[in-house]
C-alpha positions in Angstrom: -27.3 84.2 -43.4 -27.7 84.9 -39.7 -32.1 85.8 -38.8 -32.9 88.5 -36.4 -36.5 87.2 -37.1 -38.1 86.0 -33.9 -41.0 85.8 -32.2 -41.5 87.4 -28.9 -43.3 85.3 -26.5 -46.3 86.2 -23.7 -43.4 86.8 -21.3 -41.3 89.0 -23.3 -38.8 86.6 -24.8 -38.0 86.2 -28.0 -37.3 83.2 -29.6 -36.2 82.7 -33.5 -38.4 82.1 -35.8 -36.6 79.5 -37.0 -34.4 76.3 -35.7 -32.9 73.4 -35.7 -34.7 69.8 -35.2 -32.7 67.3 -33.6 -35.2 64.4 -33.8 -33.9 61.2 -35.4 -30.5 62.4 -35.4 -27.9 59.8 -33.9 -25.9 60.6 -31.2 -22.4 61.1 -32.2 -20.9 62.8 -35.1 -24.0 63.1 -37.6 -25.5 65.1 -34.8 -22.6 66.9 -33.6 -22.0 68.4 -36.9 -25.7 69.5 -37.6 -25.5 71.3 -34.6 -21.9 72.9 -35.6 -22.6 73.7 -39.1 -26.4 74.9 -38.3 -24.9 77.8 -35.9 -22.4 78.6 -38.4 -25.2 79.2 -40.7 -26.5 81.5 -38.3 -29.6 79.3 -36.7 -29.7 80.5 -33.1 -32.1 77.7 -31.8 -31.3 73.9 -31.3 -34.3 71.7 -30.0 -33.8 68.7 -28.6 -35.7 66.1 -26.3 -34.3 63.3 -23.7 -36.1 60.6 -25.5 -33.9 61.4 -28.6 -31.0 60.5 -27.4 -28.5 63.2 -28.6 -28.5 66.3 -25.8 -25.0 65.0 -25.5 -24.1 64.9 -29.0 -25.9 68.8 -29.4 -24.0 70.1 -25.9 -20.9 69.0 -27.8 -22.3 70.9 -31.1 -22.6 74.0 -29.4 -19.0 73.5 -27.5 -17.8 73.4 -30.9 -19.7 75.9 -32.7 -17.7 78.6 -30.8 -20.9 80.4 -30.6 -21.8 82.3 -27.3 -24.2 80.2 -25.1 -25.9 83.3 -24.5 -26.7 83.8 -28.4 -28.5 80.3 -28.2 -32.1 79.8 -27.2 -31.8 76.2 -26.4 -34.6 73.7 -25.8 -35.6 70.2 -24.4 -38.4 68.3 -22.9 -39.5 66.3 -20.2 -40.7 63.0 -21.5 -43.5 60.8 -20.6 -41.8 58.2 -18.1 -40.6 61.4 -16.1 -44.4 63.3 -16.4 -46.0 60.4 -14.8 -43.4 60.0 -12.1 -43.7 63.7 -11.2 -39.6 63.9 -11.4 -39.5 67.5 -13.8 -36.9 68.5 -11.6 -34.8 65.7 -11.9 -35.3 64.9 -15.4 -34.1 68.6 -16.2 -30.7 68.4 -14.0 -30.2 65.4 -16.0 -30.7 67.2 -19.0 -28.6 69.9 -17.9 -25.8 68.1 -17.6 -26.0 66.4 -20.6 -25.9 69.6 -22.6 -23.3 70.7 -20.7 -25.2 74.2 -19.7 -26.4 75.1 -16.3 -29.8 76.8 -17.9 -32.3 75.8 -20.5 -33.9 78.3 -22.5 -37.3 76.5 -22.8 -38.2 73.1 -21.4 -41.4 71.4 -22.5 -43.6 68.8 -21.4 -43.6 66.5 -24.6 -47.0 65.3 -24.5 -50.1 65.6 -22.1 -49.9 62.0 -20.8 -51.9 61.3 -17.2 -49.9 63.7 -14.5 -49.4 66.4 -16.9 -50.8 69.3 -15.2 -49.2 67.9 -12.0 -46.0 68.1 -13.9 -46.6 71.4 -14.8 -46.6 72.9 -11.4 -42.8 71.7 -11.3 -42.2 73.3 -14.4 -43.4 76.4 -13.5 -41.5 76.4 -10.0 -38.4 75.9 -12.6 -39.4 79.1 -14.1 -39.9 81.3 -11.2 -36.5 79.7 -9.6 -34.8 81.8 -13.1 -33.7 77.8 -14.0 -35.5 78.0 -17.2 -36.7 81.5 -19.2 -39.4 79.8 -20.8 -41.8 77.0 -20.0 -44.5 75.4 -22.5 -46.1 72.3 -23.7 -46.2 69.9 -27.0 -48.9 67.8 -28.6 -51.2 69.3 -26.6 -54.8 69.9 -28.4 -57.4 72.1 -27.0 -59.0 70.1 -24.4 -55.4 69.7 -23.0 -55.0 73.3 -22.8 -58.3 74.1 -21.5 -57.7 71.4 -18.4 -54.1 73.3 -17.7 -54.9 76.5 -18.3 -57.9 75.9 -15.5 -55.3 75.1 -12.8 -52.2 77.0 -14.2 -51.0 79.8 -12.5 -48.5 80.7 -15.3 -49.8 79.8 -18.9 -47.6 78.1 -21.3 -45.8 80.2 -23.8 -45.2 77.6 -26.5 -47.2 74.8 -27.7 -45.0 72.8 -29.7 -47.2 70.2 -32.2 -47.5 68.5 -35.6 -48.1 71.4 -38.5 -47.6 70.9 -42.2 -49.8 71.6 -45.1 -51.1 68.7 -45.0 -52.1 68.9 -40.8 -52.7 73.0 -40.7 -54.6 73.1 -37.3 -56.7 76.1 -37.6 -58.3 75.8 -34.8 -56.0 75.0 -32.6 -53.1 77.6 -33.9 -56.1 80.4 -33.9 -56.9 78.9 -30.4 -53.5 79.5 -29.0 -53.2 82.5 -30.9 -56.5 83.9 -28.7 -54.2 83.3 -25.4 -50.6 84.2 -26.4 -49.6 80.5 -26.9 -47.3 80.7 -30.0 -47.1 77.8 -31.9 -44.2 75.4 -33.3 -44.6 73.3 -35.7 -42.3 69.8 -35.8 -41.9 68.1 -38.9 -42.8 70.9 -40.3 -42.1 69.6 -43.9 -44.3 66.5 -43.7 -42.0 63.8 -41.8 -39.4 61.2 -42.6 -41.0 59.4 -45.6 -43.6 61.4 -45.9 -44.6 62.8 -49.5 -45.3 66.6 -48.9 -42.4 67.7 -50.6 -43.2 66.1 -54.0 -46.6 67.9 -53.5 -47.4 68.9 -57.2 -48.5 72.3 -55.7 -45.2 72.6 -53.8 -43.8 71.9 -56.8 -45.0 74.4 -58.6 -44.4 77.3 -56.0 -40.9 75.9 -55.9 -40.6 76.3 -59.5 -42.7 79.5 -59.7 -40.3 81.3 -56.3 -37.0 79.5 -57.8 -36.7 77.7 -54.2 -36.8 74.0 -53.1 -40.2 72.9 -51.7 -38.9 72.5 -47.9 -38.5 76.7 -48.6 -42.1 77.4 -49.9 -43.0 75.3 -46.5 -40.5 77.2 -44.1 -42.0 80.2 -45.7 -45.1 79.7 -45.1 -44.9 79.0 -41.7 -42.9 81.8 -41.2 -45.7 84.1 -42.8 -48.1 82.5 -40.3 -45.6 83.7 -37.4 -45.3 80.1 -36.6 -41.9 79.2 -35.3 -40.4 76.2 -37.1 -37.8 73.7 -36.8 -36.6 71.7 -40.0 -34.3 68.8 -39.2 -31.6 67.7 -41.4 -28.3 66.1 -41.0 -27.2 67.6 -44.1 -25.0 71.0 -44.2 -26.5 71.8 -47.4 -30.1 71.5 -46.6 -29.6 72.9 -43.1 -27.9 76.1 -44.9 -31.1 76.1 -47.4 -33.4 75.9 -45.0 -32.7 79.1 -43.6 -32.2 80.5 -46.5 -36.0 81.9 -46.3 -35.9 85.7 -45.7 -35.2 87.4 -49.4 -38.9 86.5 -50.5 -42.5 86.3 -49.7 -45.7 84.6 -50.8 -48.5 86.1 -51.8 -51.4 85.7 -50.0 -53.2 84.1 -52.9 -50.2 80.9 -52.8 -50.7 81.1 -49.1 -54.4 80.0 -49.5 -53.2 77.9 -52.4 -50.5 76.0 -49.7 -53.4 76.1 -46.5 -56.2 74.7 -48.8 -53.6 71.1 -49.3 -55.0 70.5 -45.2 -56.5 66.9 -45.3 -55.9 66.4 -41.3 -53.4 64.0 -42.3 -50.8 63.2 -39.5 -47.2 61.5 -39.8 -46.8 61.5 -36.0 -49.0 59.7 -33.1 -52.1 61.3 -32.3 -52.1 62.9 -28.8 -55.4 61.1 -27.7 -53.7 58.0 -28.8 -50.2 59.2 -26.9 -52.3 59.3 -23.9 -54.3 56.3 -24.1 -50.6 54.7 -24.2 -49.5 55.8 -21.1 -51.9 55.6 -18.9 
């Protein structure tokens, strides 16, 4: 079931549409395996973050996978402690050797906590040093952008945030959109005990398609050319999941799925994130 779908970013790479999630996942075998059986489904993206605690377990995943490291467009993040600190560099060589590679594919600041755009300078020294091939941000709304983008000398390519039906963020997707910022959405189907797959709309596409709900809601982020990352620890799922490219929506169940948006979010709000870690 292997996707040549991607989307090609501001600096000319091209990263799948769709990919893995790690978060949540356990280090250890539950992880491990997703990793393995989610490249031999033909995902070509794994995304994972320090703070989760697994780049070991998904280094090992890949090892196993017998998949190219080259055919994998592998991501992590810098996380809060280390944006603070102002020690990118070190937090990625930690990384690094964690995943057992000697290059990320994308490396993101995981949210705009104070010393963010400080942070960002080392990330983009990382970039021109041919360490990483793409840099971006997550949770970042548009003020967040604005404030980097006024003292960045290379723009983010991804902004990685919370999108779902029921959290669509038009304005900030159209926003990024306007300055070649493609969006990726994380927990993309409404969050560990959440309720957006029992949707009765969901439901109903589901029923109407012949697909599970998590597919109507892969699909239609992939019809918004937003790049998406399902987790599950589950080979099933994780082979269903990609299992997205033999059908379309219309544009009429597309409105139907945009119009569920009640700015409802399962994950912390940035402003809150930053009012944390000050």
């Amino acid at each position: 079931m292997k996707t040549d779908r991607t989307v090609k970013l501001k600096n000319g790479i091209e990263i799948p549409i769709i990919g893995l999630g790690v978060f949540k996942s356990p280090q250890g075998e539950d992880t491990i395996n997703a990793v393995k059986w989610a490249l031999e489904a033909g995902y070509r993206s794994i995304d994972t973050a320090m703070i989760y605690g697994n780049e070991e377990s998904v280094g090992e995943g890949i090892r196993l996978s017998k998949v190219n490291r080259e055919d994998i467009f592998l991501c992590s993040k810098v996380w809060n402690t280390d944006i603070r600190e102002g020690r990118v560099r070190e937090a990625f060589e930690e990384s690094l050797e964690r995943l057992q590679t000697d290059y990320l594919d994308s490396y993101l600041l995981h949210w705009p906590v104070a010393g963010y755009i400080g942070a960002w300078k080392q990330m983009e020294q990382l970039y021109r040093e041919g360490r990483v091939r793409v840099i971006g941000v997550c949770n970042c709304k548009i003020p967040h952008l604005e404030a980097l983008l006024a003292q960045a000398e290379i723009s983010p390519m991804i902004n990685q945030i919370e999108n779902h039906p029921y959290l669509v963020q038009k304005p900030l997707t159209s926003y990024c959109r306007e300055r070649q910022i493609a969006c990726e959405a994380w927990s993309p189907l409404g969050g560990t005990g959440g309720n957006l797959l029992e949707d009765l709309t969901i439901q109903e596409l589901g029923k109407k398609y012949h697909r599970s709900p998590a597919q109507i809601i892969i699909r239609w982020n992939i019809q918004r050319n937003v790049i998406v990352i399902p987790k599950s620890i589950h080979k099933a799922r994780i082979e269903q999941n990609i299992d997205v490219f033999d059908f379309e929506l219309t544009a009429e169940d597309m409105e139907q799925i945009d119009a569920l948006d009640r700015e409802l979010r399962v994950g912390p709000d940035p402003d809150a994130m930053i009012e944390k870690w000050k």
